[in-house]
C-alpha positions in Angstrom: 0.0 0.0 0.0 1.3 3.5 -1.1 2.1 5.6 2.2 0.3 9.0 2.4 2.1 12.1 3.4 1.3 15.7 3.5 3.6 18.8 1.6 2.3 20.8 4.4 3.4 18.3 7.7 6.3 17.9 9.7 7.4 21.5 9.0 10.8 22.2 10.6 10.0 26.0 12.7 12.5 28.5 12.9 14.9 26.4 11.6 18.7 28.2 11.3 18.9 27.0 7.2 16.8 26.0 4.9 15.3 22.2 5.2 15.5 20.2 2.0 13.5 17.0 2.2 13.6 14.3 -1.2 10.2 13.2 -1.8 10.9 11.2 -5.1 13.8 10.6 -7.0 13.6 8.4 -10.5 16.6 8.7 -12.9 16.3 12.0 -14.7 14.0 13.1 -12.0 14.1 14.5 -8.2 11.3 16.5 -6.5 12.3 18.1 -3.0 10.6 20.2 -0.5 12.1 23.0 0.6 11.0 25.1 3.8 12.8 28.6 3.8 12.7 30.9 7.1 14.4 34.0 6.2 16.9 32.2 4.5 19.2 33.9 1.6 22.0 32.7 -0.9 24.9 33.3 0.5 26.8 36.7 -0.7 28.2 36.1 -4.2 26.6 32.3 -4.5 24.9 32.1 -7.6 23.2 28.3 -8.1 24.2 26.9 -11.9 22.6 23.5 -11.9 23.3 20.7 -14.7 19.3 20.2 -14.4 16.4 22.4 -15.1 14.3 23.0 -12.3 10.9 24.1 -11.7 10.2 26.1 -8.8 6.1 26.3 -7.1 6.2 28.6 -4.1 3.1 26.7 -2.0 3.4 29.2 1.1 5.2 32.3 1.7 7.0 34.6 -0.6 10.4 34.4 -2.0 12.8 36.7 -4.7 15.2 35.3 -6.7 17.8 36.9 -9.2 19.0 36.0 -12.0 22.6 36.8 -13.1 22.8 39.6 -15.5 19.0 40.7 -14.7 18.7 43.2 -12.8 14.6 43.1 -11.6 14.3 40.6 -8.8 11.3 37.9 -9.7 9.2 37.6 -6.5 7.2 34.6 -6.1 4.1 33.9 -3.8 2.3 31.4 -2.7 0.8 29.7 -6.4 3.6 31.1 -9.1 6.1 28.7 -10.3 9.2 29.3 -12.5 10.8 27.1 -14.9 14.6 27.4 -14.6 16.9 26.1 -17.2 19.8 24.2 -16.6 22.7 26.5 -16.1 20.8 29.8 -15.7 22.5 31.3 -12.4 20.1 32.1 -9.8 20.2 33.2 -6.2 17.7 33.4 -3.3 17.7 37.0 -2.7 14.7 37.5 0.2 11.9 34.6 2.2 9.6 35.6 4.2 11.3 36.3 7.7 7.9 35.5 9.6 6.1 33.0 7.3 7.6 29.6 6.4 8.2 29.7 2.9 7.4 26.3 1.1 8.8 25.5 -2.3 8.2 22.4 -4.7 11.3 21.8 -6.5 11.3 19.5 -9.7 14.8 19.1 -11.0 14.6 17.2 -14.5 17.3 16.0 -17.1 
């Protein structure tokens, strides 16, 4: 029998870093939960993934930047983002006070 879990349970609070949690993973395919509490990319990291990634913000609000753009793209709870692979990003802002809850599906 399949076991039933919930995107929204066992929420890590006021946690110091952001908590990545795999909730599939099949070749060519991962899908992760990430819970952001005020959490940022370190100064000067930029993320350049071999995998595209698309990104569902489920609670919260986040802001992300892309190198050589210079508008931030903010993100609430509902938008999504499709990432390609290598296309350097950064976590600029999350919500200090509300857990921010992402969906991330990294493909080949």
């Amino acid at each position: 029998m399949a076991k039933l879990t919930n995107l929204f349970g066992d929420l890590p609070t006021g946690a110091a870093s952001e908590q990545f949690a795999e909730l599939l993973s099949r070749p060519g395919l991962r899908i992760e939960r990430i819970v952001s509490h005020g959490q940022v990319s370190p100064p000067q990291f930029w993320y350049d993934q071999p995998e595209g990634e698309w990104l569902v913000v489920l609670q919260g609000e986040a802001r992300l930047a892309f190198e050589g753009e210079t508008a931030l793209c903010w993100l609430k709870a509902g938008d999504f983002i499709d990432i390609a692979p290598h296309r350097r990003h950064r976590v600029e802002w999350t919500h200090p006070e509300v857990a921010t809850i992402w969906l991330a599906v990294h493909y080949a």
